[in-house]
N, C-alpha and C positions, 0 to 999 in steps of 0.2 A: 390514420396517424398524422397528427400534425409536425410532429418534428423531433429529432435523434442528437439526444447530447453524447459524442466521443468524448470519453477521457484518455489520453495515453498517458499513461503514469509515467512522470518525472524526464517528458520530453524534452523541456527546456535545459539549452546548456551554454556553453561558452567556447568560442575559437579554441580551438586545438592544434597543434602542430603536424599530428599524423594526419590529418583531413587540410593542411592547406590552409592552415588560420581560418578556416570552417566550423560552425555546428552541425552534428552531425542530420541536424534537418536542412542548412544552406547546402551540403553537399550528397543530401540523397536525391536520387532520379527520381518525382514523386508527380506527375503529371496527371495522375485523379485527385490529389488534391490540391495541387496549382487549378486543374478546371474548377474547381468548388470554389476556389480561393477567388479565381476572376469577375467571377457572376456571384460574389457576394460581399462582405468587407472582414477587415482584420483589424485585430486592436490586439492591445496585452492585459494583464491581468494580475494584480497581485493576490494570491489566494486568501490571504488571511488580509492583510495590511502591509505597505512599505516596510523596509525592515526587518518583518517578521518570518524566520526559518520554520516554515510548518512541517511536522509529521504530516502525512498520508491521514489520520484520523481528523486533523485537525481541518485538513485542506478540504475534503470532503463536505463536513460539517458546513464550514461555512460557504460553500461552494453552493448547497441547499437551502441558504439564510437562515442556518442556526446558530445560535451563540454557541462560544468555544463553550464555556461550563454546562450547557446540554447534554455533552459528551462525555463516557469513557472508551481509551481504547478496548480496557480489558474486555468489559460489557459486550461493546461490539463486536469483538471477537471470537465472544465466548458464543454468543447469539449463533455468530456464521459456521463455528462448530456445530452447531445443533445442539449445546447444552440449554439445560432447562432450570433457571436459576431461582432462589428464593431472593428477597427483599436481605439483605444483607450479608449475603452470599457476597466475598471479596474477591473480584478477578482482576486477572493479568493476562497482559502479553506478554508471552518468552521466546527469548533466541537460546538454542543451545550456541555454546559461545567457546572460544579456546584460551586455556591462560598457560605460561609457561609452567604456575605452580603454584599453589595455596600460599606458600611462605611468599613466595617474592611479589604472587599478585599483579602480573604484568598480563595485560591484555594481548593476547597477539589477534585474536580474530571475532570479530563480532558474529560469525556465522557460521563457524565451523567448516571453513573455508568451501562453504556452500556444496559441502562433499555427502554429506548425511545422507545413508539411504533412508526408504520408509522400515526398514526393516528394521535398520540397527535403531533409530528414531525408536520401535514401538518396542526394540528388547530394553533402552534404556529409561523410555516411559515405565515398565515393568520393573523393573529395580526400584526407581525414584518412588511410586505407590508403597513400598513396602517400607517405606521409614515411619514409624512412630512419631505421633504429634497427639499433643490433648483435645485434636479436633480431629473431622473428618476434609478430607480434602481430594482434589480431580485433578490431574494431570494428563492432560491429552497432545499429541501430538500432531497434528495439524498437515506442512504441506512443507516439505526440505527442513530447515534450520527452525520452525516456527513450529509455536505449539500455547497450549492456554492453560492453566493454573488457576483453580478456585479452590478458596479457604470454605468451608460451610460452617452460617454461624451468624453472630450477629457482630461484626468485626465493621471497624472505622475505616474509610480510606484515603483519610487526610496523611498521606505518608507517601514521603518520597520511594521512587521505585529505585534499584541498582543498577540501571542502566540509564546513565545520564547522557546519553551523546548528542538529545533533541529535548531541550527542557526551558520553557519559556518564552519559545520562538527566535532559539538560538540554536546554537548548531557548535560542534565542536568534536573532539579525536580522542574517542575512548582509548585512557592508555592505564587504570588499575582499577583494580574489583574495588566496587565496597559495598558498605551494606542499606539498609532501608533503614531512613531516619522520619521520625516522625515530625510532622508540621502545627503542632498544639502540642498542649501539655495533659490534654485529658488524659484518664487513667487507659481509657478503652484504646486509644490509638496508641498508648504505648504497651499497651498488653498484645495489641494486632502486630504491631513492630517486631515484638519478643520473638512472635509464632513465626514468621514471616523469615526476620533470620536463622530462628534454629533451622528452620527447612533448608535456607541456603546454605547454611554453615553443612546440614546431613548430606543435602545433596552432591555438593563439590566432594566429598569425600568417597561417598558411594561413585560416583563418576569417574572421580580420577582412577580408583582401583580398578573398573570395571574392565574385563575382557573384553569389551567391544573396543574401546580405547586403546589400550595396550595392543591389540590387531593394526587399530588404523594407525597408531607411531610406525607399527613394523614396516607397513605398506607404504611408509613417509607422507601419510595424508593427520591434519590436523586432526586433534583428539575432542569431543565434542564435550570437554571436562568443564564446565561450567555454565551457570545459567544467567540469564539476562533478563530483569523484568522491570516492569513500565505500564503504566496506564491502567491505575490501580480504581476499581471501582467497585460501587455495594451498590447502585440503584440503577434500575434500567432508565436511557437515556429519556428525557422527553424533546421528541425533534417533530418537525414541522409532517405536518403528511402529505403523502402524494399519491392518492388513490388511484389518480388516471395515468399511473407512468406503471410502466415496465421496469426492469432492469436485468440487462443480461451483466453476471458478475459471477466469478469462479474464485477469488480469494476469500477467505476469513472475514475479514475485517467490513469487504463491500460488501458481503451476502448478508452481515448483521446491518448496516448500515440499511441497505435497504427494505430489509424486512422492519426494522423498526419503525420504518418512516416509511410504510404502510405500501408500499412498491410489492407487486405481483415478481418474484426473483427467477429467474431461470440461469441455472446452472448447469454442470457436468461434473465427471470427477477426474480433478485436474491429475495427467498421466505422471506417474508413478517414478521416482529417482530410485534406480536400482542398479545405476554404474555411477564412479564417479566424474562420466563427462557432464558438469550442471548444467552447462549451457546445451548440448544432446537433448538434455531432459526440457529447458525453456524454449528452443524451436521449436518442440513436441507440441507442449501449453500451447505456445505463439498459436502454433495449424492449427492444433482445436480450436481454441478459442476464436480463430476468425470466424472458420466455417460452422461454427454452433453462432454466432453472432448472424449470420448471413441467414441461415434455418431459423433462429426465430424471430426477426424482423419480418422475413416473410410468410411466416404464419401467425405473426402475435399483430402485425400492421392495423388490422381491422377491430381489434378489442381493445387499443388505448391510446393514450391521447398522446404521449409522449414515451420516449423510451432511451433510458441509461443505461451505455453498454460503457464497462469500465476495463482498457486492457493493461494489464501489472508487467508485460514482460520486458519493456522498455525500459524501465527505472531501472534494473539488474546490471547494465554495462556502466551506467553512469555510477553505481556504488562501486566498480572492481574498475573505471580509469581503460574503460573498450569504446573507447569512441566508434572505432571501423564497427563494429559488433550493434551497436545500437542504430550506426545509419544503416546497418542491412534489414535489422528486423522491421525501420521505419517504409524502406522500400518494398519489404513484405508486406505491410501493411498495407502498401498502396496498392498492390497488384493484387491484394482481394479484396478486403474489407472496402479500402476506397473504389476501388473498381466496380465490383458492385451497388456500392452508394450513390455512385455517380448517373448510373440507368436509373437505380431504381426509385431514385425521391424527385427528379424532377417533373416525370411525367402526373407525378400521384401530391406533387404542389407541398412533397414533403422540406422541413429547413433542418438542416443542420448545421451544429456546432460544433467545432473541433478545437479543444485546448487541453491542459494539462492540470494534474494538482497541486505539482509542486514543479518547479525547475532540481535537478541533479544533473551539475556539471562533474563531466566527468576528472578534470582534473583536479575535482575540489574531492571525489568520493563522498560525495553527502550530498544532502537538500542543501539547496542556498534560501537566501532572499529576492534572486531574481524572480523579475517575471516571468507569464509564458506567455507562448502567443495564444491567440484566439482567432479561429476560422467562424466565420457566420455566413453561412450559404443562405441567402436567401431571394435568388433569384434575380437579380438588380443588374442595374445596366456594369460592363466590366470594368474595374478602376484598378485590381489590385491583380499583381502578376503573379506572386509566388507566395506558398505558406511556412516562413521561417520566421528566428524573432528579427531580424533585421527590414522585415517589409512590413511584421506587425504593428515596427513601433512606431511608423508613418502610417499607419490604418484608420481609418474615419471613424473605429469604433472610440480608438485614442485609449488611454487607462484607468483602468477602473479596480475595483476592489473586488473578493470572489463574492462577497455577500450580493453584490449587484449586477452579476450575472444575468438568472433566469428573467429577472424583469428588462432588464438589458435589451434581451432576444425576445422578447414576448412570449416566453416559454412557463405556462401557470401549473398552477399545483393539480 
């Protein structure tokens, strides 16, 4: 193996006052990747462009030098489901979502206050299946609040999704429902539109009545009465390939990502939300997912040439404003994943790269437009002390764009 791209999803962030006017990586104890950091260089990184607030699909994408319209979320989504789509097959990504009420329409929670079991998920996946539509259609539920939605059929997806909080590489505070509106005037994308809201208009109805909901008001946890969708697509991506890379990736989204773009994928099945402590449930992910990353870097190291391990649990404190919560899981990160990385690539002349795909500051709760930092181990005499964004923005690597990453590093397809 010649070298290991880390992603930590949405490590970048901004001074906070409960860390000491710290980010929560200037204030983590993080000394396998300060050694990484010393014996190689740092720079930052805008994932998409200056300016631009990227979703996690978007950030990806171009992180692998693919143009944004390459992409959909849905697509990729549906892919890392394991659905098996036809050529105008329209999907989505969905968050079950909370509103105080159909009439008034007030957003209170983009995720269902991250409480969803897999249970109640798959009894209200079961309900939602049973609505009539003049098409056939797949509702799967996926991993906590997240789940995928495909129309079957020959349907347009020039149409805005109902969930506008990341739209154009902007960023913004979902605060009331609305519906999908179409982007042209052809007949077909507004026939796709028609279908699209009657489902939202059945759905919210079946949801709000539903006894799973009416339980969780009792227990005073948010009701999972509305849905969220985004990243509307009818064609599978075409993205660049990368035959000689690896990827270890446990979410939705990376596992289509990488299987698209032709990555050998190794996964698990990320454990299971069956109380409402969510973060219980993301330490859980966090420990798998290191020690499954560690297992197969040391068994996949000799079959390819590069390998993308992508970890989602970081981004989760910066949407919910836990700064303390994210610099623990970053310190966890260090005392395995980096702790291990740090034995095991030097001897064997492996490089790696450690950055992020988007920044989520946690007192903004969303992606921004900052950058993130970028770690580049690659053995060189020691110049740089620590791995935060304050040391990256003095780094030799200096800033760059995400498109021009891999060549950056010398890291090929």
């Amino acid at each position: 193996m010649k070298g290991i791209l880390v992603v930590i999803d949405g490590i970048g962030d901004l001074p906070s006052w409960q860390l000491e006017e710290k980010t929560p990586l200037e204030a983590a104890n993080t000394p396998n990747l300060d050694f990484l950091a010393t014996r190689g260089e740092l720079g930052y990184m805008y994932p998409v462009r200056p300016g631009f607030v990227p979703e996690s699909d978007e950030a990806i994408v171009s992180i692998f030098g693919n143009n944004l319209i390459s992409s959909t979320r849905g697509q990729l989504e549906s892919k890392g489901a394991g659905l098996k789509l036809t050529r105008g097959d329209l999907a989505f990504r969905v968050n079950f979502a909370t509103i105080d009420s159909i009439k008034k329409g007030n957003v209170l929670d983009r995720r269902a206050g991250r409480t969803l079991t897999i249970a109640e998920a798959e009894i209200l996946a079961k309900a939602l299946r049973k609505i009539k539509l003049p098409c056939k259609f797949i509702f799967e539920p996926t991993i906590q609040h997240r789940a995928v939605l495909v129309f079957e059929g020959g349907f347009s997806d020039n149409l805005s999704g109902n969930d506008l909080t990341y739209i154009q590489g902007k960023s913004k505070i979902l605060e009331k429902i609305s519906f999908c509106k179409p982007l042209d005037e052809l007949e077909n994308t507004q026939y796709t539109v028609n279908i699209v809201n009657e489902f939202l208009r059945k759905a919210s109805e079946v949801l709000v009545a539903h006894p799973i909901n009416k339980e969780r008001k009792k227990k005073g946890l948010l009701p999972a009465n509305y849905l969220l969708l985004r990243g509307a697509g009818i064609e599978p991506p075409k993205l660049r390939m990368y035959k000689k890379w690896i990827s270890v990736a446990y979410m939705p989204l990376e596992i289509g990502f990488s299987k698209f773009s032709g990555m050998n994928n190794f996964s698990f099945d990320y454990p299971k939300l069956k109380k409402i402590d969510s973060y219980e449930n993301l330490y859980a992910g966090l420990k798998k997912a290191c020690k499954f990353s560690i297992k197969t870097i040391k068994k996949q190291h000799k079959n390819a040439d590069y390998a993308y391990i992508h970890i989602k649990e970081t981004d989760l404190p910066g949407h919910d404003n836990k700064p303390v919560e994210k610099k623990i899981m970053i310190e966890y990160l260090d005392k395995t994943l980096f702790n291990f990385l740090r034995k095991f690539a030097p001897p064997r002349k492996i490089k790696i790269v450690v950055t992020a795909d988007h920044s989520t500051p946690c007192k903004l709760k969303a992606h921004s437009a900052d950058p993130v930092p970028v770690l580049f181990y690659n053995d060189s005499i020691p110049k740089e002390k620590r791995f935060c964004e304050k040391e990256a923005r003095k780094g030799t690597l200096k800033g760059f764009n995400g498109n021009d990453l891999l060549e950056k590093v010398g890291f090929s397809k």
